[in-house]
N, C-alpha and C positions, 0 to 999 in steps of 0.2 A: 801521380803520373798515369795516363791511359795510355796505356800502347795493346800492343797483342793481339787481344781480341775483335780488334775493327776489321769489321770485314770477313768475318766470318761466317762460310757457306754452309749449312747441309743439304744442299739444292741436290746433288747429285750424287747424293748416297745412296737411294732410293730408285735410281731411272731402273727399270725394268723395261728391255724393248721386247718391241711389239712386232708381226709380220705384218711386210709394208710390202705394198704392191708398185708392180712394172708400171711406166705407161709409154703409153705411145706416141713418137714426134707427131706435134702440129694440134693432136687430139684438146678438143674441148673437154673437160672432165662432166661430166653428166650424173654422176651416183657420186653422193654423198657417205662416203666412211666414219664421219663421227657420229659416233653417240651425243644424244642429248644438245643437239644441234639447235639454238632459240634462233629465230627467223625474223631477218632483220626489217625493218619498215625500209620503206621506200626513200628517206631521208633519218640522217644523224643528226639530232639534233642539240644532243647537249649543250650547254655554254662552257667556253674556257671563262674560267675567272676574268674581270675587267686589266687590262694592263695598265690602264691608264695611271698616273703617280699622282698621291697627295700629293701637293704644295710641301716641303720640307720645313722642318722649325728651321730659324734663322740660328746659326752658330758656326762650330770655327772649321777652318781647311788646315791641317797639317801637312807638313814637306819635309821627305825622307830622300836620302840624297846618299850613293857612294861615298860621298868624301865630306858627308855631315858628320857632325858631331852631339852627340844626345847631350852635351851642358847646352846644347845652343835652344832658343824659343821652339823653332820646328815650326811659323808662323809665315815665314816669306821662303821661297827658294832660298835665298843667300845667308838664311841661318837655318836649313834643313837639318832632322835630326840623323843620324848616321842606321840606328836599327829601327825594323817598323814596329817593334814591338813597343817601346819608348811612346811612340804615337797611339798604341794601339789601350794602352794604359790608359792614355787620357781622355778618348772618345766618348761623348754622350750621343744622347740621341741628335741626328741631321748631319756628325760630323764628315766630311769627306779625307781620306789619308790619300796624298799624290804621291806616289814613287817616281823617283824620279833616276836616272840612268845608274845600276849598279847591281854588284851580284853581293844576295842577302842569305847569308848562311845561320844557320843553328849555333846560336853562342854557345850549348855544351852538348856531349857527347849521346847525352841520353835525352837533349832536347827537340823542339821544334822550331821552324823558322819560324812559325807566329802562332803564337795563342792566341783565339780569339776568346774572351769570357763576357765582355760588357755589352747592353742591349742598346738596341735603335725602339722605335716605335711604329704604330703604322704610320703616321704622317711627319717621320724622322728618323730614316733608314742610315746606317752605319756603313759606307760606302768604301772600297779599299781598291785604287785604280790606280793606272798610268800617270803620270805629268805630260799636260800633252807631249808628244811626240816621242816620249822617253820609251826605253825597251826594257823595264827593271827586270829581273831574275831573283826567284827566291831556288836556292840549291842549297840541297840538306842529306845530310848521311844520320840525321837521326828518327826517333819515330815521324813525322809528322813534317810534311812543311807546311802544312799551315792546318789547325786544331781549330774547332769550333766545339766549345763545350760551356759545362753548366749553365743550360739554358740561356743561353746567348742567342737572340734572336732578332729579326730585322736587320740580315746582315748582306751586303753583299760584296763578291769577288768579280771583279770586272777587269778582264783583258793582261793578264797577267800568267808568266812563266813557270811553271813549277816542276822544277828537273829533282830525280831523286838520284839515288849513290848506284844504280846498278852497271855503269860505266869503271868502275872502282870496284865489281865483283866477278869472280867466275862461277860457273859454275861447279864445280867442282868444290870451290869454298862451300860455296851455297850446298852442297850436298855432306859436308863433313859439319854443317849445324843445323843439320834437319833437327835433331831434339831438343835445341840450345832454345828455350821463348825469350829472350833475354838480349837478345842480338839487334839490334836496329840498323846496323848495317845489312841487313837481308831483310829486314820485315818492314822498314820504314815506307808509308804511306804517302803519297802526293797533298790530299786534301780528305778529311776526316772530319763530320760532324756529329759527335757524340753525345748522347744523352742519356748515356749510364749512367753518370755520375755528377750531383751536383743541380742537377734538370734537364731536361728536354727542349731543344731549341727548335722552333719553327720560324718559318719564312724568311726562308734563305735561298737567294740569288746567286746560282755559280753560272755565269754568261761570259762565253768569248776568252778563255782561256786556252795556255797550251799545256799539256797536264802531260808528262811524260817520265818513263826510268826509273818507277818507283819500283823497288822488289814486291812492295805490296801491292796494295791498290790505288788505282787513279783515281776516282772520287766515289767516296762511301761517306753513308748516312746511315748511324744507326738511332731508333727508336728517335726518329724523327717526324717533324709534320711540316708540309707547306713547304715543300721546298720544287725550284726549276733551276735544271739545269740546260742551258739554253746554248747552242754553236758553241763548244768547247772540240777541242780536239785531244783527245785523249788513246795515247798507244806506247807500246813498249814494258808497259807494268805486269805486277802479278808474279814476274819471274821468278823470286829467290826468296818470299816467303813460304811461312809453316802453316800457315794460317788459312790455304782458301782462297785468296783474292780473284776480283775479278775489276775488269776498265771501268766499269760505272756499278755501284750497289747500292739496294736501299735494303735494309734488313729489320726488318720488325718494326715495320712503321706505325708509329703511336698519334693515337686521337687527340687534337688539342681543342677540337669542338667536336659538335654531330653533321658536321659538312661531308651532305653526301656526294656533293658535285668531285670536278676534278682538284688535287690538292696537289699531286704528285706531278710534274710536271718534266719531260725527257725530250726534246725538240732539238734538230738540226747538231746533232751530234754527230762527230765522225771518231769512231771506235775501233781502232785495229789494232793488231798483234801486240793483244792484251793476253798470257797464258803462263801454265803453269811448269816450270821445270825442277820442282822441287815438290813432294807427295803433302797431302795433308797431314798434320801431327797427328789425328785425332783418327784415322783411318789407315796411314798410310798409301791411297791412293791419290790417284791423279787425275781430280773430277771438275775442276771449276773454271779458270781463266775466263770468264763467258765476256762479252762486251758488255752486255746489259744484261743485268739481272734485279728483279723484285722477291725478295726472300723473306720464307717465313710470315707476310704479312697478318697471318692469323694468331701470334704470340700475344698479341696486344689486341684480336678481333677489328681491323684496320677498317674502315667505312666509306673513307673516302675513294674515288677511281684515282685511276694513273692510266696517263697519258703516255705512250711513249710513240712518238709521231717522226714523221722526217730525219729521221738517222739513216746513219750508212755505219754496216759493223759489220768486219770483214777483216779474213784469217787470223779471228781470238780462235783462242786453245780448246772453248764450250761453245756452246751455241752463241749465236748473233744474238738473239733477243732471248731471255729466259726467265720464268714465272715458277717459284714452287713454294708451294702452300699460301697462296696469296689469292687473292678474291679481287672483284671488280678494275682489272685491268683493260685497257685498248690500247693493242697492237697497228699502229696505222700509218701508211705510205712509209714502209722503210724498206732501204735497200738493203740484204743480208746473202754473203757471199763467201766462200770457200771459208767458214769456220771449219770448228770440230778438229784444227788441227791437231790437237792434242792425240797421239793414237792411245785406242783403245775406247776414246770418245766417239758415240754416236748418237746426239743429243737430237739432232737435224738445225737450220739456221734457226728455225721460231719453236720454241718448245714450253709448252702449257703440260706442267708437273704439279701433281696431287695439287689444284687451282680448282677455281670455279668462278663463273662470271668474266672469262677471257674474251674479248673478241681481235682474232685475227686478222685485220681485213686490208684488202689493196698494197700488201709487200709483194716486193719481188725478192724468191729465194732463192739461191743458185748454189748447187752444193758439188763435192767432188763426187767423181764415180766411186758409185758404191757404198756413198755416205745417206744416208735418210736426211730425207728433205726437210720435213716436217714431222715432229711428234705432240702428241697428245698422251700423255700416259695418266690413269687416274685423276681423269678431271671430268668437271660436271659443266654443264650449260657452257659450253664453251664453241665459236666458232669459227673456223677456218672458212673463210669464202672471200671470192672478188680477188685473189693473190695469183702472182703468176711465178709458176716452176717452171725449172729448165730443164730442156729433158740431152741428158748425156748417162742414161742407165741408171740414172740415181731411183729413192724409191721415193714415196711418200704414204704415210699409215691419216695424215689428216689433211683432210680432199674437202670441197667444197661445190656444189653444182654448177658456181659462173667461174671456179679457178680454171685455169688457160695453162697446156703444158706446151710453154716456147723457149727460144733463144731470146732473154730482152734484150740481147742488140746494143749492149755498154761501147760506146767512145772506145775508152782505153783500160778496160779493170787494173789490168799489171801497171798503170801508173796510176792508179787509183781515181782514174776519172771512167764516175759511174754514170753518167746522163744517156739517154736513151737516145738511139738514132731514129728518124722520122717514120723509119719503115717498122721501127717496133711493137710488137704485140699489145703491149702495155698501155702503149695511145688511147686513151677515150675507153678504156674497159675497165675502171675504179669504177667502185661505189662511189653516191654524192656523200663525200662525208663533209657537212658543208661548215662545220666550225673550224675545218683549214681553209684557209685562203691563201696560204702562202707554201712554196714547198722548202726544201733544203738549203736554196740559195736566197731565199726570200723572193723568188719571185711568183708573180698572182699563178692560183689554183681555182678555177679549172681555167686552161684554154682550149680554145675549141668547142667540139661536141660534147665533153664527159671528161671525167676526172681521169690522169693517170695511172698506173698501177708502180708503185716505189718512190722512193724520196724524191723525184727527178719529175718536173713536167714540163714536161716537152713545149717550148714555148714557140 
C-alpha cells in the first residue's frame, strides 16, 4: 500500500524573509529589485506540446453503474459493473470506463476508490469519464480516491467528483493524531499519482474535475513526468493531514526522456482554500497548504519546463503559486489573491524558493494588508515583470520595471468571480506571451491592443 508520504512538502522549511518595500498607489514600478534578472525578448515563444489526439486502437467501452453488479459483462449500460475498479482491472490500451449515476466508495478501510495500475499507449489512452449526462461520485475515507501507480501511464481522469472524509472530521480529531502516520481518515488524498513504487507513470491527463475535502492533498504527483492538469477545480483540502499537503503538487519530477520543452502542464485551474490546520509531522510547523506548488524538482535533476498558466488560486493557507528547488518553471497569466492565510505565513501570492530558471510574468497579485506580495528568496535567473500588484500597503521584495502597482478592478472576488472590469489596469499591459491564445474561460488571448495581465481577458 502507498499512503503517507504523497505529498510531501519541504518548500517551506527554508523561507527566510526578506525586507520588502512600500509603494505607492497608481506608481509604475520603474527599478528593478531582483537579482539576476534574464531579459525577456520581445516575444515567447516556446511551443506547448501538439494537443492534437492519435487515432485511438479500436477496443472495448466498460459501464459502471450505482446499481450494477461486478458478475455482470460491464459492456452495455444495462449490465454495468457496480465498482470502477472491476472495470479498471480489465482495461488495455484505448479502453474508455463510463460511470454512470452513483456514489463510489472505498471497498476497505485502508483502501482507495480506484487503483489505477494498467497502461494505455500513445495512440491508445486509458480514459475514466462520465456516461453522458451522468454525475458519478467517487467519496472515500481512505488513503486515496483514486491511486495512480506503478508506472501506469497514458491515463486519463476527465470530468469526474472526487470528495474526500473531511466532512466526517473535526478538528480537534485531527489534532489528537497529529503523530498517528497510520490514519487515513485525516491523511487521505483526493487524486494521487505515484512513482515510488513499482515505476514511474507519465502522461497523464487530469482535465475537468471537481477535487475537493481531502484532509490531504487535492491532486499530487510524485516522481512523475508528462503529466496536465487542465480546468479542474480543486478546494477545501490539505486540512487534517501530517504530511504537508497542498491543492495541486508535483514533487520530484522525474525525466522520462531529455524533453526540454514543456512537459508539466497547470492550465485553467481554480485553487482555493487549500490549507493547513494541522503542523507538519516532520517539523511541527505550519508551512504548506499552498494552491500550487512545484517541489524539489532538482531530486531527480528535472529538465523539462512547467507551465503553470491561467489559474485562479486564492485564500490557500501558502502562497498561490509556489516553486522550491525546482528549475525551469513559467509563472503566466494567473490570478492570485488573499493567500497566505495560514498565519505566521508570509510567503507572498507567487513565491520563487531556492529555484532558478523562474519566470513570473503577466499575474495579477493581490495580497492582504501587510502581507508581502511577491517573494523571491534564493533564486537565480529568475523574473518577475509585466505583473500587476495591488496596492493596499502590502509590500513587494520582487519588482519588475513594466510591473504596475493598481486596483485590477475584480467583478466580484468575495464570490469568486475574478474577471477584470473594462477600466482595469491590467487591459493591454501583458507581455505577448503568444503560445496562450486562450485565457481561463477559454476564451481568445489577446483582444484588443495587447495581452492582459491575469487569467481573465478582458473580452
Amino acid at each position: 500500500m502507498i499512503h503517507g508520504l504523497g505529498f510531501l512538502s519541504l518548500s517551506a522549511s527554508l523561507v527566510l524573509p526578506w525586507a520588502l518595500t512600500g509603494l505607492v498607489q497608481g506608481q509604475r514600478i520603474t527599478e528593478s529589485l531582483v537579482k539576476d534578472v534574464r531579459q525577456l525578448s520581445t516575444d515567447q515563444t516556446t511551443p506547448l506540446p501538439s494537443r492534437k489526439l492519435i487515432s485511438q486502437v479500436t477496443t472495448t467501452t466498460y459501464y459502471v453503474s450505482g446499481s450494477g453488479n461486478d458478475r455482470n459483462s460491464g459492456l452495455t449500460p444495462s449490465s454495468a459493473f457496480r465498482t470502477i475498479q472491476r472495470a479498471a482491472d480489465l482495461t488495455r490500451p484505448g479502453t474508455t470506463v463510463l460511470l454512470m449515476d452513483g456514489v463510489y466508495k472505498n471497498t476497505s478501510a485502508n483502501g482507495s476508490g480506484l487503483v489505477i495500475s494498467r497502461s494505455g499507449t500513445a495512440n491508445g489512452w486509458i480514459t475514466y469519464k462520465p456516461y453522458p449526462g451522468a454525475k458519478p461520485k467517487i467519496q472515500h475515507n481512505g488513503w486515496h480516491g483514486i491511486v495512480i501507480e506503478k508506472g501506469a501511464s497514458y491515463v486519463e481522469i476527465n470530468g469526474l467528483e472526487i470528495v474526500g472524509n473531511n466532512a466526517n472530521i473535526t478538528r480537534s480529531y485531527a489534532l489528537s493524531q497529529r503523530y498517528n502516520r497510520s490514519n487515513p481518515l485525516t491523511n487521505g488524498n483526493c487524486i494521487t499519482i505515484d512513482g515510488r513504487k513499482g515505476g514511474r507513470p507519465h502522461h497523464i491527463r487530469i482535465l475537468n474535475n471537481k477535487i475537493h475535502d481531502c484532509g490531504g492533498g487535492g491532486i499530487g504527483a510524485i516522481e512523475s513526468d508528462y503529466l496536465t492538469l487542465d480546468n479542474n477545480e480543486v478546494y477545501n483540502n490539505a486540512w487534517y493531514s501530517i504530511y504537508g499537503p497542498s491543492g495541486i503538487s508535483m514533487l520530484s519530477n522525474w525525466n522520462s526522456d531529455n524533453n526540454q520543452g514543456y512537459k508539466m502542464i497547470v492550465t485553467r485551474n481554480k485553487v482555493y482554500n487549500n490549507q493547513m490546520f494541522v503542523p507538519w509531522i516532520v517539523n511541527g510547523k505550519y508551512q504548506d497548504g499552498n494552491g500550487i506548488i512545484v517541489d524539489k524538482g532538482r531530486d531527480y535533476g528535472y529538465k523539462g519546463r512547467t507551465l503553470i498558466a491561467n489559474n485562479i488560486s486564492y485564500k490557500n493557507g501558502g502562497s498561490g503559486i509556489h516553486t522550491y528547488a525546482s528549475d525551469h518553471v513559467d509563472i503566466v497569466h494567473n490570478t492570485t489573491y488573499l493567500n497566505n492565510q495560514t498565519e505566521g505565513i508570509n510567503y507572498g501570492q507567487i513565491m520563487s524558493n531556492y529555484s532558478g530558471d523562474v519566470k513570473v510574468i503577466n499575474n495579477i497579485l493581490y495580497s492582504a494588508p501587510n502581507k508581502p506580495i511577491s517573494s523571491n528568496n534564493k533564486s537565480t535567473n529568475t523574473t518577475f515583470n509585466y505583473n500587476l500588484y495591488n496596492n493596499n500597503g502590502s509590500r513587494a521584495n520582487s519588482v519588475g520595471t513594466n510591473d504596475i502597482m493598481a486596483d485590477p478592478q475584480f467583478v466580484n472576488p468575495s464570490g469568486g468571480d475574478f474577471r477584470i472590469k473594462g477600466t482595469s489596469r491590467a487591459i493591454n499591459n501583458g507581455f505577448k506571451w503568444t503560445n496562450l491564445n486562450n485565457d481561463y474561460f477559454g476564451k481568445p488571448r489577446p483582444v484588443g491592443a495587447g495581452y492582459d495581465i491575469g487569467a481573465h481577458e478582458y473580452q
